[in-house]
C-alpha positions in Angstrom: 62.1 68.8 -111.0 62.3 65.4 -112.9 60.2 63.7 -110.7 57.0 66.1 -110.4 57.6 66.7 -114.7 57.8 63.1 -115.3 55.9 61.4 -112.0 59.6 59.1 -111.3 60.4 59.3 -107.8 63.5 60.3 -107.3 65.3 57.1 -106.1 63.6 55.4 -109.3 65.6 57.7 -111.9 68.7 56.6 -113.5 70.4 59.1 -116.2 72.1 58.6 -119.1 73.7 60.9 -121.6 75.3 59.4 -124.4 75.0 56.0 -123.6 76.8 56.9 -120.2 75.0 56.4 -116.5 75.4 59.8 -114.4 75.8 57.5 -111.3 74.1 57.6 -108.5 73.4 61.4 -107.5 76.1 62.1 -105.6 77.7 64.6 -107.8 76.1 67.6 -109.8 75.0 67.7 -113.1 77.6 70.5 -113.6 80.2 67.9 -113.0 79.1 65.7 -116.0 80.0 68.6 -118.6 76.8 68.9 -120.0 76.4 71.2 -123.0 73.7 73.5 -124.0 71.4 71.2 -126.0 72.9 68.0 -124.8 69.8 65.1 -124.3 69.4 63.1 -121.2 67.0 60.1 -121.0 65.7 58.7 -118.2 65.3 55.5 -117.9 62.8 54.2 -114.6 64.9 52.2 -112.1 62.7 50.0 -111.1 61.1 47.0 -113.2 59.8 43.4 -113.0 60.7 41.5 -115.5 59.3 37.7 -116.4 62.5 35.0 -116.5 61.4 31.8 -118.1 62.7 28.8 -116.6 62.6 25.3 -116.6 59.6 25.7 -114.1 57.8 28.0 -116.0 57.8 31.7 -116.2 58.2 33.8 -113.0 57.9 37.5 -112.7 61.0 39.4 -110.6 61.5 42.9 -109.4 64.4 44.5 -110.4 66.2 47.7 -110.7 67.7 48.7 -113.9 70.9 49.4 -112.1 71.1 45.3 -110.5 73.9 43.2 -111.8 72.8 40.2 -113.5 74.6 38.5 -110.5 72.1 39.9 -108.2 69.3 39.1 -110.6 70.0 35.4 -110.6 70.4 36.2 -106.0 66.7 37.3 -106.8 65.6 34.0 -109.0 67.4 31.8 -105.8 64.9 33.4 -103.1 62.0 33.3 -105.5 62.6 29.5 -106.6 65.4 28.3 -104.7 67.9 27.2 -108.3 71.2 28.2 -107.3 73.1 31.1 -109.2 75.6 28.3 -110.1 73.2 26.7 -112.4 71.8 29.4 -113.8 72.2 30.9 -117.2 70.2 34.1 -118.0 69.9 34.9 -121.9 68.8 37.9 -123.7 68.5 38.0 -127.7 70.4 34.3 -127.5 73.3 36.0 -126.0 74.3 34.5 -122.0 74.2 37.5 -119.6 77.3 37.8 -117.3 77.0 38.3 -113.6 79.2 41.6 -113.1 77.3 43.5 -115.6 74.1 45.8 -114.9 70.7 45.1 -116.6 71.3 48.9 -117.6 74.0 47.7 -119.7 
């Protein structure tokens, strides 16, 4: 229903109520105790995203669900710096490898 009312495939959604991902669509959205007039947003999973480094910008796909971790895997393939010496910043503030770009 989401997908033909909002043209997001389905495997491109990601959920949120309050803040809070509904995971990965393995349970119903019965099990999520949803109230009458509660808001969902959905937020498109997949993305690029331009990272500027040292070399100059480059443009990465990503899904909103990644970890930064596998963001900075991404960067490696594309350019070949290793995820040790890289730092990934967003509004000054160092992003940390175990957390999700939906975060």
């Amino acid at each position: 229903m989401i997908e033909s009312m909002a043209e997001v495939q389905t495997k491109e959604q990601i959920l949120t109520l309050d803040g809070r991902h509904l995971g990965d669509g393995s349970r119903k959205l019965s099990e999520y105790n949803i109230k009458n007039g509660s808001k969902l947003h959905l937020i498109q999973g997949i993305m690029e995203i331009v990272i500027q480094t040292n070399q100059g910008p480059i443009t990465v796909t990503v899904e909103s669900s990644d970890t930064v971790g596998r963001v900075k895997e991404k960067i490696l393939e594309k350019k070949g710096i290793p995820v040790h010496d890289q730092i990934l910043l967003f509004d000054m503030a160092q992003l940390m490898n175990d957390k999700m770009l939906l975060d």
